[in-house]
OpenMM code with the backbone's topology and positions (N, CA, C; nanometers):
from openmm import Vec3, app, unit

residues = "UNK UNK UNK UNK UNK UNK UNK UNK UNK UNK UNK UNK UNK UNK UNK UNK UNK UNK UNK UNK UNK UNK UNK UNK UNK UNK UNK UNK UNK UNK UNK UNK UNK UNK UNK UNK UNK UNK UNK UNK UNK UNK UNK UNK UNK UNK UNK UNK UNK UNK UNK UNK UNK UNK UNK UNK UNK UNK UNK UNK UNK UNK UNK UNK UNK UNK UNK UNK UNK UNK UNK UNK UNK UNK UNK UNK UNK UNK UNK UNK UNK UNK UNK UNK UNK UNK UNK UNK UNK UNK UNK UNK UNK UNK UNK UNK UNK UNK UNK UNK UNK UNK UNK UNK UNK UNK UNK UNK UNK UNK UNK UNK UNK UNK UNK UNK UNK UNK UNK UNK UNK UNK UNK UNK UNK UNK UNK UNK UNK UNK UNK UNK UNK UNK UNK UNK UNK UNK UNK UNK UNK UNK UNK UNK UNK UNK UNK UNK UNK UNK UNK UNK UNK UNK UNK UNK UNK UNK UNK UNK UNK UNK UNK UNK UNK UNK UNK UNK UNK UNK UNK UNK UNK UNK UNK".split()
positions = [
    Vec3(1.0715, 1.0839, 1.1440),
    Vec3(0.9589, 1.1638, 1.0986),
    Vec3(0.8310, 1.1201, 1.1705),
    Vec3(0.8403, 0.9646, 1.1924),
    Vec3(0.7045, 0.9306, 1.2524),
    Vec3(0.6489, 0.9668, 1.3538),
    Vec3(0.8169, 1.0251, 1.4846),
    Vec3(0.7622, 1.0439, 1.5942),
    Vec3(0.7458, 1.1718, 1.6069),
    Vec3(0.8200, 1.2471, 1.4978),
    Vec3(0.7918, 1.4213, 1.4852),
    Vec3(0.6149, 1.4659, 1.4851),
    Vec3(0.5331, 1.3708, 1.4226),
    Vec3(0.4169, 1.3627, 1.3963),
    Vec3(0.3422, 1.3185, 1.4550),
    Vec3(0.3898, 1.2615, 1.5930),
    Vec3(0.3170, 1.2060, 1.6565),
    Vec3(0.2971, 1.0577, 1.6596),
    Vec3(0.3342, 0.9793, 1.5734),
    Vec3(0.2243, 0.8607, 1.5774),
    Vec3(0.3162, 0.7783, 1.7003),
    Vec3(0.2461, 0.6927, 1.7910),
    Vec3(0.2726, 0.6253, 1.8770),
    Vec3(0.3483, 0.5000, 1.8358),
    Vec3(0.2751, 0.4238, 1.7484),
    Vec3(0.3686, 0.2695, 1.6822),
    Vec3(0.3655, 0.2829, 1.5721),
    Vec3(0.4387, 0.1268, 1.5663),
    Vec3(0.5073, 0.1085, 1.4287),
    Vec3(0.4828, -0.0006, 1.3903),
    Vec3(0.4712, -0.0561, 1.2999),
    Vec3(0.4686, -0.2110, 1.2629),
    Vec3(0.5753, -0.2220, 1.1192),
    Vec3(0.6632, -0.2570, 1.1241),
    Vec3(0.8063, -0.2980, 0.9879),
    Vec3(0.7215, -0.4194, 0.9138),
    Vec3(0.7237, -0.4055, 0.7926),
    Vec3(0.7089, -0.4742, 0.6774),
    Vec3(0.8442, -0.4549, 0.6205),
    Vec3(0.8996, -0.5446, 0.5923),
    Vec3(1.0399, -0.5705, 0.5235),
    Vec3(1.0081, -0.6092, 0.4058),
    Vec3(1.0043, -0.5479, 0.2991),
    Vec3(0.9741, -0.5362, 0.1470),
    Vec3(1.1151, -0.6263, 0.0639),
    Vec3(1.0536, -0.7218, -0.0466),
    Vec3(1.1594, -0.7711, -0.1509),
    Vec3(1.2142, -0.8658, -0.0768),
    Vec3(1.1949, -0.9210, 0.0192),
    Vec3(1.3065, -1.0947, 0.0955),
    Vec3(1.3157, -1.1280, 0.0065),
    Vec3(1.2486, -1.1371, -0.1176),
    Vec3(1.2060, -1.2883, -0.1920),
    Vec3(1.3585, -1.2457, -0.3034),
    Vec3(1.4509, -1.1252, -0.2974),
    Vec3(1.5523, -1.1051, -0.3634),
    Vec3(1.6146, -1.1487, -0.2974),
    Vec3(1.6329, -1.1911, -0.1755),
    Vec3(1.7536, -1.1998, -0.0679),
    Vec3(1.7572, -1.3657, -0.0576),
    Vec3(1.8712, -1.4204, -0.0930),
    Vec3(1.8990, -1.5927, -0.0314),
    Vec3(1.9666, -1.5450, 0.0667),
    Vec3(2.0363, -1.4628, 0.1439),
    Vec3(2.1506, -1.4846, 0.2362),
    Vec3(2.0302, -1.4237, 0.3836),
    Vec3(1.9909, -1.5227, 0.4653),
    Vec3(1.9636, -1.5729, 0.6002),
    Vec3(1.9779, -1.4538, 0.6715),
    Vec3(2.1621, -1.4573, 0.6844),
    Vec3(2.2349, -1.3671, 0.7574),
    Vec3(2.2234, -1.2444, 0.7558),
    Vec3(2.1990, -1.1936, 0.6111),
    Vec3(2.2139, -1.0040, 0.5710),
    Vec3(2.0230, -0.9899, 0.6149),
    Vec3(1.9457, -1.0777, 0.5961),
    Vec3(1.7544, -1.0555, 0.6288),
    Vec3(1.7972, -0.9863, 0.7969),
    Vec3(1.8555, -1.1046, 0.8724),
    Vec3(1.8775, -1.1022, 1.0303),
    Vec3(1.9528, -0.9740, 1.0838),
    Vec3(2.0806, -0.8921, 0.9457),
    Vec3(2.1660, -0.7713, 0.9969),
    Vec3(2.0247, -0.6494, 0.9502),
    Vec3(1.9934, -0.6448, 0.8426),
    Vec3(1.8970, -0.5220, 0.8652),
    Vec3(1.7625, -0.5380, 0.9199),
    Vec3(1.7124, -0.6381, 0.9801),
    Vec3(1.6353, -0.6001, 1.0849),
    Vec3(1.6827, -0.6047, 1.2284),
    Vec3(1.8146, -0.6062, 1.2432),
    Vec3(1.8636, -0.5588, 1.3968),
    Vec3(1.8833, -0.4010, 1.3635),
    Vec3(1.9422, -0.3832, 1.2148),
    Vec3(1.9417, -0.2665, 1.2121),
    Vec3(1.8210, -0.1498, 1.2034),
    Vec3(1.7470, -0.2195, 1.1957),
    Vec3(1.5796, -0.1360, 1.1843),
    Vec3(1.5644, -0.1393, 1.3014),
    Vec3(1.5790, -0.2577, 1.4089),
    Vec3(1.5455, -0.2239, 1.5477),
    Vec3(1.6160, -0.1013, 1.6487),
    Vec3(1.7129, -0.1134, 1.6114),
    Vec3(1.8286, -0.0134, 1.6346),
    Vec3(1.7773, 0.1567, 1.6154),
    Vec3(1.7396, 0.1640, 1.4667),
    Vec3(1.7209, 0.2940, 1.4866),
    Vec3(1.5410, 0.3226, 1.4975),
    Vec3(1.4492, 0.2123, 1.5111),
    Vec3(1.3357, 0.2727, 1.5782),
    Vec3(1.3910, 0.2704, 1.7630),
    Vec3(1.4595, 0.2322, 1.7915),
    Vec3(1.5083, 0.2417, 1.9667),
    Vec3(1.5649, 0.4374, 1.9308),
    Vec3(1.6624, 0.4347, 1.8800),
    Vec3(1.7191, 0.5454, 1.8399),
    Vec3(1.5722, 0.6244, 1.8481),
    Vec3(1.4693, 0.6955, 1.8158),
    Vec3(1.4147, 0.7313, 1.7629),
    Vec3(1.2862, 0.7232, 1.8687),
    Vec3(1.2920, 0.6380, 2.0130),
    Vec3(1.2200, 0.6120, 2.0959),
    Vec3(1.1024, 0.5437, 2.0655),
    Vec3(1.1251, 0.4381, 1.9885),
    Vec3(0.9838, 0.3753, 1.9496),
    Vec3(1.0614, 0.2134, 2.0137),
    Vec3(0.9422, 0.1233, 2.0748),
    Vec3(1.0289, 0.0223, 2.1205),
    Vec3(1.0821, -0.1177, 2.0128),
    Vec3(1.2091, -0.0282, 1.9956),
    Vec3(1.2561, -0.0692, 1.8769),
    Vec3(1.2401, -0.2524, 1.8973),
    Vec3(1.2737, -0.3031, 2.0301),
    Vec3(1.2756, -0.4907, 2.0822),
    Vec3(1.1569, -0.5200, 2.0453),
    Vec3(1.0403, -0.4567, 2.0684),
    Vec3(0.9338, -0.5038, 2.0455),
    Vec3(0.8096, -0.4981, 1.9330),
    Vec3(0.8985, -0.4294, 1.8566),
    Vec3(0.8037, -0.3736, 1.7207),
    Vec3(0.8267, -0.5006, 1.6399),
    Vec3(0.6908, -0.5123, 1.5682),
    Vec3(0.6653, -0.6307, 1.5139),
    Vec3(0.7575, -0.6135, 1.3824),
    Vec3(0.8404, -0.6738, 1.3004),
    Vec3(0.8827, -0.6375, 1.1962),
    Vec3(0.8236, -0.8055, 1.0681),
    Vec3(0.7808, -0.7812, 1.0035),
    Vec3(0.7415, -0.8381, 0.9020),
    Vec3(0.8399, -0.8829, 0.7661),
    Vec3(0.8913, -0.9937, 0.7516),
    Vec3(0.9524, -0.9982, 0.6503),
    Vec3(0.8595, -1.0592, 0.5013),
    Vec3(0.8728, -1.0171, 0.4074),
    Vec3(0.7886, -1.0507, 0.3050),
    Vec3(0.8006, -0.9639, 0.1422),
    Vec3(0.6830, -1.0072, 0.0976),
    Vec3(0.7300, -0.9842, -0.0715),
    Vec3(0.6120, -0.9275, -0.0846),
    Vec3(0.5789, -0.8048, -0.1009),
    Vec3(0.4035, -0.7386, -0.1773),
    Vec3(0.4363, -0.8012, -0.2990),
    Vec3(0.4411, -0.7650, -0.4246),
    Vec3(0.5143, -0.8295, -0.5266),
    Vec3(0.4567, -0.9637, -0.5377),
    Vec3(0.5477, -1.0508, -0.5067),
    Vec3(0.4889, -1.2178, -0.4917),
    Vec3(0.3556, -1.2423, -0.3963),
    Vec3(0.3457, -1.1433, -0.3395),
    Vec3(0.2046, -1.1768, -0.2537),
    Vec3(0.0289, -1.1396, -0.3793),
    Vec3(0.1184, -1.0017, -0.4268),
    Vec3(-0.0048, -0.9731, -0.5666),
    Vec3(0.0148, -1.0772, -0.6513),
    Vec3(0.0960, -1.1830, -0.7169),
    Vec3(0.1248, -1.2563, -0.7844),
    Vec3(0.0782, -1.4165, -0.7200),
    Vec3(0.0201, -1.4087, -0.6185),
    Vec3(-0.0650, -1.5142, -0.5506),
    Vec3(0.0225, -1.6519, -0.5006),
    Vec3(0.1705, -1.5998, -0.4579),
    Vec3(0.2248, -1.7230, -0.4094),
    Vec3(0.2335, -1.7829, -0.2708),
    Vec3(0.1452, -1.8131, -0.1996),
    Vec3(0.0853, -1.8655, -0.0697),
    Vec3(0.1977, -1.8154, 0.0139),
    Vec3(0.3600, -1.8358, 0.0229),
    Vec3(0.4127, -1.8030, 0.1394),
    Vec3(0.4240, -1.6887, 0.1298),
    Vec3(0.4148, -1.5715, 0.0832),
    Vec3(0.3972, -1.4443, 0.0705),
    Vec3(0.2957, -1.3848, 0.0955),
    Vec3(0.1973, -1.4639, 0.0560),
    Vec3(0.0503, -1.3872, 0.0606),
    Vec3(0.0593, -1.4260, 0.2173),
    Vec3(0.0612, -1.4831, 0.2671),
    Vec3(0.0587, -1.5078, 0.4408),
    Vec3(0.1515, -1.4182, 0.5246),
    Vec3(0.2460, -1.3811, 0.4410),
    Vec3(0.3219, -1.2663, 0.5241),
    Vec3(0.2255, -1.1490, 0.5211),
    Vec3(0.1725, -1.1276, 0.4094),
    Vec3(0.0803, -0.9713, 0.4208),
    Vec3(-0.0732, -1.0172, 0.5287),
    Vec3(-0.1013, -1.1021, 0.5316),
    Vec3(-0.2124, -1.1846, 0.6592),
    Vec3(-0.1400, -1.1330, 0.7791),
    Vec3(-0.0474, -1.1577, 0.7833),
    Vec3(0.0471, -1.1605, 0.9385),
    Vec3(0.0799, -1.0042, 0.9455),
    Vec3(0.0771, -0.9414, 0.8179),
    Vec3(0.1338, -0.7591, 0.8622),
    Vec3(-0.0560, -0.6959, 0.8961),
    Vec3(-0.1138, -0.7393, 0.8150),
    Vec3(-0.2975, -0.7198, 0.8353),
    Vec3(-0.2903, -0.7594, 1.0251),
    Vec3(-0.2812, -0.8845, 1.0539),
    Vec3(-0.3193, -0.8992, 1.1751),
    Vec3(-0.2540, -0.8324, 1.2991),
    Vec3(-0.0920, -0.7982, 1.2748),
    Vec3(-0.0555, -0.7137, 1.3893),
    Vec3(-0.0906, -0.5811, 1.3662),
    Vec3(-0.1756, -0.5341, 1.2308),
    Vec3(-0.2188, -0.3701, 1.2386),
    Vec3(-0.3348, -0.3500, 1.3248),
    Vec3(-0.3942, -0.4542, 1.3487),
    Vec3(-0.5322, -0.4708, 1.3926),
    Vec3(-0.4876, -0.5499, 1.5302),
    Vec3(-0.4369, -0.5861, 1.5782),
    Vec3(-0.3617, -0.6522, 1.7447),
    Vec3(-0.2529, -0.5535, 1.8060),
    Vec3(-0.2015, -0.5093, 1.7297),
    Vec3(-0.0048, -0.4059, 1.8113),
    Vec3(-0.0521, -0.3118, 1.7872),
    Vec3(-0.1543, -0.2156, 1.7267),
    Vec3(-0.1559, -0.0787, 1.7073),
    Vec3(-0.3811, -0.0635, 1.7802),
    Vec3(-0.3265, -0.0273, 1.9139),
    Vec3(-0.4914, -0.0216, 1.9431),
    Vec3(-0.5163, 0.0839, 1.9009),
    Vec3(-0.6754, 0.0957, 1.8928),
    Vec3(-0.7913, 0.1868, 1.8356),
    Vec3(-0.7243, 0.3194, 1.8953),
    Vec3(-0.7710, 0.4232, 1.8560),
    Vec3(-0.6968, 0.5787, 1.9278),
    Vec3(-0.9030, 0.5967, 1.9896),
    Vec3(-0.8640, 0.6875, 2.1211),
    Vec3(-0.9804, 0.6776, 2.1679),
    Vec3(-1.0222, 0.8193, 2.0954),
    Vec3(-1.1744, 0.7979, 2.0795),
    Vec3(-1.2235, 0.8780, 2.0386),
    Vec3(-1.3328, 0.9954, 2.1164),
    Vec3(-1.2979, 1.1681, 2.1277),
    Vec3(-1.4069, 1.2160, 2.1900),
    Vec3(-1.5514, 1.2336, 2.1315),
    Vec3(-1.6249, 1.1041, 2.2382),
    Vec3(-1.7925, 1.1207, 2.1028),
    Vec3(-1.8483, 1.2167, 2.2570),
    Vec3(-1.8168, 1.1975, 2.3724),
    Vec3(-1.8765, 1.2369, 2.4918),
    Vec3(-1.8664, 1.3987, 2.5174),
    Vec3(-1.7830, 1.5074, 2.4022),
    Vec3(-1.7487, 1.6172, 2.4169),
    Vec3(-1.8628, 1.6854, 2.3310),
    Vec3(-1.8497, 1.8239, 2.3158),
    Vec3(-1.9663, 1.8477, 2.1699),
    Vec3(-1.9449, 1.8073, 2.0524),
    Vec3(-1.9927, 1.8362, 1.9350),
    Vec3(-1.9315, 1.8177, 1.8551),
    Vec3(-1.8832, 1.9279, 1.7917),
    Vec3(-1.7836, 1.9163, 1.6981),
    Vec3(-1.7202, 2.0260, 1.6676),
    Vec3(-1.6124, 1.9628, 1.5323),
    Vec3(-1.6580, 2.0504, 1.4239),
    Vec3(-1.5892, 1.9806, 1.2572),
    Vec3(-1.5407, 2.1277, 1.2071),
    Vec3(-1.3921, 2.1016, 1.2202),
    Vec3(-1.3409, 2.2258, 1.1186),
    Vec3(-1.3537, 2.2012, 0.9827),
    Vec3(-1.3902, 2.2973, 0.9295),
    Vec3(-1.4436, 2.3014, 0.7652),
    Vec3(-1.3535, 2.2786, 0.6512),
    Vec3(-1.3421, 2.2013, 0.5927),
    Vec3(-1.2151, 2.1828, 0.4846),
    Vec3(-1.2097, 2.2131, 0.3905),
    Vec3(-1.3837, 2.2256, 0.3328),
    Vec3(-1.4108, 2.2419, 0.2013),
    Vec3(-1.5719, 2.2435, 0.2168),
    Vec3(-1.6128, 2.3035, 0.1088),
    Vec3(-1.7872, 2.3283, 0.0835),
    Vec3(-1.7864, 2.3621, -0.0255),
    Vec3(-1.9194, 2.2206, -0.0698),
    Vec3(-2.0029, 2.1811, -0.1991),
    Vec3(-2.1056, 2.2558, -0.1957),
    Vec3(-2.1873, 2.2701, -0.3201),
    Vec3(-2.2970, 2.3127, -0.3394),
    Vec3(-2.3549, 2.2151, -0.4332),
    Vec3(-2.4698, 2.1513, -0.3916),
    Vec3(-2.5346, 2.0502, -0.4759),
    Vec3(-2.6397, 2.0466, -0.4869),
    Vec3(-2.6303, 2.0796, -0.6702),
    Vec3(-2.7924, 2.1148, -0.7366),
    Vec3(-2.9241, 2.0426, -0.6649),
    Vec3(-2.9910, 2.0998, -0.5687),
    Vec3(-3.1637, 2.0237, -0.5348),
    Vec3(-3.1432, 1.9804, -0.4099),
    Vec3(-3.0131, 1.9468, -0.3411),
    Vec3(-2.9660, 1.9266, -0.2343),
    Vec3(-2.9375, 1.9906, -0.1549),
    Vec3(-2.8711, 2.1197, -0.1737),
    Vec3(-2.8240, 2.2168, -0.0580),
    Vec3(-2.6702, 2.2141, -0.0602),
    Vec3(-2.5971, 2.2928, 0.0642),
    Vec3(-2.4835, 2.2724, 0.0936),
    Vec3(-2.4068, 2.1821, 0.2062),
    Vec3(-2.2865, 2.1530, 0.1301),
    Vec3(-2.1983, 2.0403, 0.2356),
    Vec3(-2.1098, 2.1030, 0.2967),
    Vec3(-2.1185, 2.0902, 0.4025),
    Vec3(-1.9408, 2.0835, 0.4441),
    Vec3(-1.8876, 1.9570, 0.4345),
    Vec3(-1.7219, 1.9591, 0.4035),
    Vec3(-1.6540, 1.8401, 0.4745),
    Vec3(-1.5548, 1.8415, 0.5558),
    Vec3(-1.5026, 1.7330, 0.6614),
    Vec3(-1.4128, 1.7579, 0.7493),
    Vec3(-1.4031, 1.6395, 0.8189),
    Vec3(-1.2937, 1.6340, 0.9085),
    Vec3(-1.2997, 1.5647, 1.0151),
    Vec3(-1.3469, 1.5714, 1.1297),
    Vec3(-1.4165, 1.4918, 1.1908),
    Vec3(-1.5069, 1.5353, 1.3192),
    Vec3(-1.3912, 1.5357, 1.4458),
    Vec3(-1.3750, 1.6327, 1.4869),
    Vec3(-1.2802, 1.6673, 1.5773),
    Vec3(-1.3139, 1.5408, 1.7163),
    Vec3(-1.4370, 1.5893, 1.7445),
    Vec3(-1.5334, 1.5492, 1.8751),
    Vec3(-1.6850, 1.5575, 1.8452),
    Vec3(-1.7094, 1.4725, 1.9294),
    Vec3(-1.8872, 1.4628, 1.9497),
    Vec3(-1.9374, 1.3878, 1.8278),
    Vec3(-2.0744, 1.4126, 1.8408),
    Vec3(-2.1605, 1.3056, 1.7085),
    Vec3(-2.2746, 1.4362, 1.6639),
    Vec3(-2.2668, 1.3843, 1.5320),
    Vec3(-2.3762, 1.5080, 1.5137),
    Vec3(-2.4942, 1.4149, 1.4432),
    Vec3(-2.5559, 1.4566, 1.4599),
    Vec3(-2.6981, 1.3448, 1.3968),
    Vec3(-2.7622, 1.4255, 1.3046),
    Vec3(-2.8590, 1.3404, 1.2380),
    Vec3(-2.9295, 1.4538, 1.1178),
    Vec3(-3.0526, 1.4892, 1.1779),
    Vec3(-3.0804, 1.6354, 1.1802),
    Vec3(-3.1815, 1.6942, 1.2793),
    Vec3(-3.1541, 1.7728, 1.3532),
    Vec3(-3.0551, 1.7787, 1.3723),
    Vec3(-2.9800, 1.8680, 1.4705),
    Vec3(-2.9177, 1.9831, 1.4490),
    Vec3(-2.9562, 2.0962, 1.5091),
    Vec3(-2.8954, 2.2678, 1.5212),
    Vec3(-2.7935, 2.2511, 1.5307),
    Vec3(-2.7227, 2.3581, 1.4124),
    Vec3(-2.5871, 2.3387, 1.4112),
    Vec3(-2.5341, 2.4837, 1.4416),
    Vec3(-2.4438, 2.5259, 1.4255),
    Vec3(-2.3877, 2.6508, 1.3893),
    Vec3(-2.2178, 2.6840, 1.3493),
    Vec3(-2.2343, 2.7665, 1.2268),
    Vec3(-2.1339, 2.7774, 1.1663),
    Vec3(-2.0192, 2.9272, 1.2574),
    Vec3(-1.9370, 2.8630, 1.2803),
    Vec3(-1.8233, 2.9689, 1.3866),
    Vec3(-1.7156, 3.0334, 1.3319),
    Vec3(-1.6852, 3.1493, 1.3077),
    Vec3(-1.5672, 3.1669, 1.2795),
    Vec3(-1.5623, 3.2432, 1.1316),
    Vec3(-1.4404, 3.3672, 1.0895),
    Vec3(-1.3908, 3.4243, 1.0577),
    Vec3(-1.5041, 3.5467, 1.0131),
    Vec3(-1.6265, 3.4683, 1.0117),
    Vec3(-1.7795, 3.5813, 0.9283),
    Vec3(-1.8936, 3.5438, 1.0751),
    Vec3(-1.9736, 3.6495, 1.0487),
    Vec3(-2.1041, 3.6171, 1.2102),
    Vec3(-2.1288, 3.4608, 1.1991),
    Vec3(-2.1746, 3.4306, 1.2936),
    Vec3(-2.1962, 3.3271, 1.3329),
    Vec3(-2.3128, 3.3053, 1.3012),
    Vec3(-2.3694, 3.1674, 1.1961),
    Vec3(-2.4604, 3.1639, 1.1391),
    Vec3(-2.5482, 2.9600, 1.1600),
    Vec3(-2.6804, 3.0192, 1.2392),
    Vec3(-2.7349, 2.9211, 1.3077),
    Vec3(-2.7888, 2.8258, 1.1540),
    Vec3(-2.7926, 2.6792, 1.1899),
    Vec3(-2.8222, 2.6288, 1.0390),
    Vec3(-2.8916, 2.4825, 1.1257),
    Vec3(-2.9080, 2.3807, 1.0111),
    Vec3(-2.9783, 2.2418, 1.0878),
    Vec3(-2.9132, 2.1230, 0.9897),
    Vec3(-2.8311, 2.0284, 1.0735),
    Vec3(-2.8228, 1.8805, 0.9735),
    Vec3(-2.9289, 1.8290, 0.9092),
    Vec3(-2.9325, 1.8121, 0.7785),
    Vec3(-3.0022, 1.7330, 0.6799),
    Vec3(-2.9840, 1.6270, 0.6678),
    Vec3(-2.8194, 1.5668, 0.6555),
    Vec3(-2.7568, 1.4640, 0.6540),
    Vec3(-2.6770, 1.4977, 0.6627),
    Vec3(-2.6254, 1.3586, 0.6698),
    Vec3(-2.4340, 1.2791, 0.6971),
    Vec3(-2.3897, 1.1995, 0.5744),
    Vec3(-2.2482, 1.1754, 0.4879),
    Vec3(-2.2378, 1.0798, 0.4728),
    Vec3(-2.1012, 1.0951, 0.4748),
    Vec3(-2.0371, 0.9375, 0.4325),
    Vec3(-1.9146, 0.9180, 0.4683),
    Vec3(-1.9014, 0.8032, 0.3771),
    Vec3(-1.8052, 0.8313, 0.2578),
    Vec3(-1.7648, 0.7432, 0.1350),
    Vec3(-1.8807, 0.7154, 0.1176),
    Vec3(-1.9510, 0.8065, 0.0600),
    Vec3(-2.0776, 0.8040, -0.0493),
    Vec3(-2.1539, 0.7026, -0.0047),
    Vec3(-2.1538, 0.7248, 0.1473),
    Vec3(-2.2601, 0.6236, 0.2170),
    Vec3(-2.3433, 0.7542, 0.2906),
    Vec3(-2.4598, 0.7369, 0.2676),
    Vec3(-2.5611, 0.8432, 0.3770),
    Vec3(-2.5993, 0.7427, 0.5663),
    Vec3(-2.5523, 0.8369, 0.6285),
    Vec3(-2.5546, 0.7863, 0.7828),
    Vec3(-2.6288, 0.8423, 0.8368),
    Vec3(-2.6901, 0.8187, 0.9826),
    Vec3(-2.7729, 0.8961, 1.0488),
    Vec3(-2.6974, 0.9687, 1.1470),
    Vec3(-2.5883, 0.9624, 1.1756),
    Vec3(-2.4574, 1.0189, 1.2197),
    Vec3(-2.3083, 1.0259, 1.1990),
    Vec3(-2.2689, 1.1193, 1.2528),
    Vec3(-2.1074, 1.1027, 1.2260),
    Vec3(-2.0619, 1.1288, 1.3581),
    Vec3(-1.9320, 1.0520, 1.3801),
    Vec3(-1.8489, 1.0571, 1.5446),
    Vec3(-1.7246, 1.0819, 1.4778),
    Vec3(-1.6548, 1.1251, 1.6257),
    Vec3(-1.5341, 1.1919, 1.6036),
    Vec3(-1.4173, 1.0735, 1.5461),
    Vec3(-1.3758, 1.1418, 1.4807),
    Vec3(-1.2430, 1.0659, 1.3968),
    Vec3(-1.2410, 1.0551, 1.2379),
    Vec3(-1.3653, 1.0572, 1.2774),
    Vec3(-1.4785, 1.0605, 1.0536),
    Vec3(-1.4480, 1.1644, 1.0001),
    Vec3(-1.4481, 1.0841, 0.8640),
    Vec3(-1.4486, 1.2256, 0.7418),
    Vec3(-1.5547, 1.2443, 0.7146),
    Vec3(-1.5926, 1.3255, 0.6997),
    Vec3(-1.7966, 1.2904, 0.6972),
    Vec3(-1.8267, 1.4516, 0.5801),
    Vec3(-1.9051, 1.4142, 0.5163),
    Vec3(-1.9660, 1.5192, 0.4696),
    Vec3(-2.1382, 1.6185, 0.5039),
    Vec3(-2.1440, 1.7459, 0.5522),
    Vec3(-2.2306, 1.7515, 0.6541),
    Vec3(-2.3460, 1.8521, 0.5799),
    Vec3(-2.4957, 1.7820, 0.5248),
    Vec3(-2.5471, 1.8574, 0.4523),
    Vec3(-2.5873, 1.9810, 0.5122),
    Vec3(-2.6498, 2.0817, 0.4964),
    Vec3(-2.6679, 2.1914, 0.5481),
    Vec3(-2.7917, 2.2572, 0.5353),
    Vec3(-2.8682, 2.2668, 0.5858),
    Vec3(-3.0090, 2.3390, 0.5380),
    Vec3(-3.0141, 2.4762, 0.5395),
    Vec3(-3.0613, 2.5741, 0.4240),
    Vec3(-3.0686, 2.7302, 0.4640),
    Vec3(-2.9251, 2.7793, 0.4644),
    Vec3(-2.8394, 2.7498, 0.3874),
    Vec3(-2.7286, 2.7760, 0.4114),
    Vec3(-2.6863, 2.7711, 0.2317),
    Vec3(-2.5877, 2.9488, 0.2470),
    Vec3(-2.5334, 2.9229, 0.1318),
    Vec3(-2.4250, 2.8540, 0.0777),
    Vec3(-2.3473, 2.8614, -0.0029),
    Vec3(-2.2184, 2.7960, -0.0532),
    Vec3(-2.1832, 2.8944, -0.0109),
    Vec3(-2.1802, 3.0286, -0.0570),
    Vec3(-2.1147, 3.1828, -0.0111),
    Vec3(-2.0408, 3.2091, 0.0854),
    Vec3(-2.1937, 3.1602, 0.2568),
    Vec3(-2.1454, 3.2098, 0.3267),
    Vec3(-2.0871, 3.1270, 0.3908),
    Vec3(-2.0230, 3.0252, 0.3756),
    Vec3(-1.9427, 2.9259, 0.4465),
    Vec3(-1.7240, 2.9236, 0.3876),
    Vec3(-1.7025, 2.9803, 0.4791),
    Vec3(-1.5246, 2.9075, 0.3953),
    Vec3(-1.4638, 2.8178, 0.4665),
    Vec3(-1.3711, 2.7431, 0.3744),
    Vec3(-1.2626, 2.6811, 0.5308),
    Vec3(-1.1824, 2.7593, 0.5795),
    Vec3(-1.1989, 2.7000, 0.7261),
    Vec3(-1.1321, 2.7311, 0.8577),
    Vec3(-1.2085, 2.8055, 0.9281),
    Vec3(-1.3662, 2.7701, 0.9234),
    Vec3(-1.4772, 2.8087, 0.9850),
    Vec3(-1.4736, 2.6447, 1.0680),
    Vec3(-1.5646, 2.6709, 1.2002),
    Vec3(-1.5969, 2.5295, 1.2565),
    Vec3(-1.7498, 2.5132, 1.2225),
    Vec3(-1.8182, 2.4114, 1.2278),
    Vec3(-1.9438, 2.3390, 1.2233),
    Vec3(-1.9294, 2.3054, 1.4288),
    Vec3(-2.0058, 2.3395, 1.5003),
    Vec3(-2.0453, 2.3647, 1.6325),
    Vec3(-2.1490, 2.2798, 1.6376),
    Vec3(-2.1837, 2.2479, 1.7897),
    Vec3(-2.3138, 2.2154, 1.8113),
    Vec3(-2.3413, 2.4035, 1.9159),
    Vec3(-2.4231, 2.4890, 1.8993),
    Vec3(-2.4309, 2.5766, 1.9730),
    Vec3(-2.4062, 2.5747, 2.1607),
] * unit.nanometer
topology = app.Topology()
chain = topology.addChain("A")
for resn in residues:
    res = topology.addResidue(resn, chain)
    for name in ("N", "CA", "C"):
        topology.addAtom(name, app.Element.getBySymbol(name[0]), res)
């Protein structure tokens, strides 16, 4: 499924060891996990696989809790950053739109590409006329930003703009 979807790597966390005494059967199903991420074209030899206990690691027992340290550090070392287009326009397909009392309207979405800053001419594209508007703000997990770049979920205030005339599967443009 992973590679149907695209994603490039993998990192194996091997869940529950802490049930397993037998050495031997830990060592047969992670040849067998290597096996079918190879199957499956992911490099099954070289994917980090993690053996460990979530379980005993929430329950605070040091050699466990260090296995989830060690699955943290190869997510952040074996799986690099995905590059992001901030150098293109910007451009946020619409997912959803708020209307907030004294505030105005939001869009939200993922920023496809580009950065949009607050201040900046926007324009709404797609399925109704095309309707010129201006960033008020940004925020992102109920944090207010002075921008958003591509890869963000960002919520994008809207000036002069109704709740009405906005739906999803409209884009947010830079003109």
């Amino acid at each position: 499924l992973g590679r149907q979807v695209g994603i490039p790597y993998m990192v194996v966390f091997l869940n529950k060891c802490d049930m397993v005494d037998d050495e031997e059967l830990l060592e047969l199903v992670e040849m067998e996990v290597r096996e079918l991420l190879s199957q499956y074209d992911f490099p099954g030899d070289d994917t980090p696989i993690i053996r460990g206990s979530a379980l005993k690691a929430l329950e605070g027992v040091p050699e466990w809790e260090a296995k989830v340290v060690e699955l943290a550090n190869y997510l952040d070392t074996y799986i690099p950053l995905p590059e992001r287009a901030i150098d293109k326009p910007f451009l946020l397909p619409i997912e959803d739109v708020f209307s907030i009392s004294g505030r105005g309207t939001v869009v939200t979405g993922r920023v496809e590409r580009g950065i949009v800053k607050v201040g900046e001419e926007l324009e709404i594209v797609g399925i109704k006329d095309t309707v010129k508007t201006t960033c008020t703000g940004v925020e992102m997990f109920r944090k207010l930003l002075d921008e958003g770049r591509a890869g963000e979920n960002v919520g994008v205030l809207l000036r002069g703009t109704k709740r009405e005339d906005i739906e999803r599967g409209q884009v947010l443009a830079k003109p």
